[in-house]
N, C-alpha and C positions, 0 to 999 in steps of 0.2 A: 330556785325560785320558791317564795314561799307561797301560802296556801293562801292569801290576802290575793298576793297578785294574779295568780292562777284565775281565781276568780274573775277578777275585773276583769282578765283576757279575755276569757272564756263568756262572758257576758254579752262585753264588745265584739266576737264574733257571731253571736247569737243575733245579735241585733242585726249586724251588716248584712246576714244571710235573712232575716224577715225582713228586712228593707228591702231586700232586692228580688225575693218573691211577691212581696207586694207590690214593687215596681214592675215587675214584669205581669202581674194580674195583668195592673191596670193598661199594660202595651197591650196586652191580648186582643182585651175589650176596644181599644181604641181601633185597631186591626178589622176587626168582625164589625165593629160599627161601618169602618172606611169601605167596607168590602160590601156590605149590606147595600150602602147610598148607591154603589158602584154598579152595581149590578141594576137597583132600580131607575140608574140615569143612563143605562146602555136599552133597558126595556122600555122606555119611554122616548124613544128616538122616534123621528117625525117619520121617517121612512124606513119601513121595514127591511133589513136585510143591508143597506147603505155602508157599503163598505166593508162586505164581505170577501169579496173576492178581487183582488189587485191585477189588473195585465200587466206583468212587466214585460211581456216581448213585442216591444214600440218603435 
């Protein structure tokens, strides 16, 4: 392989691997936002405690 191409590989690897750290930034982010809402829409429940504890022996 000559030193032309090596390069271009090695380029195109470079990139796929920042593309796909960048894509996973932006998963993280998305995650911690989803988890944030989550958490503020279980603390604003009308009834405190609602569904805490299940009987299953009925």
């Amino acid at each position: 392989m000559d030193i032309g191409a090596l390069s271009v590989s090695m380029s195109a690897a470079s990139f796929n691997t920042n593309l796909g750290v960048a894509m996973l930034g932006k998963v993280l982010d998305t995650a911690e936002v989803t988890g944030e809402m989550l958490t503020e829409m279980m603390e604003s429940l009308p009834v405190p405690g609602l569904g805490e504890h299940i009987d299953i022996r009925a």
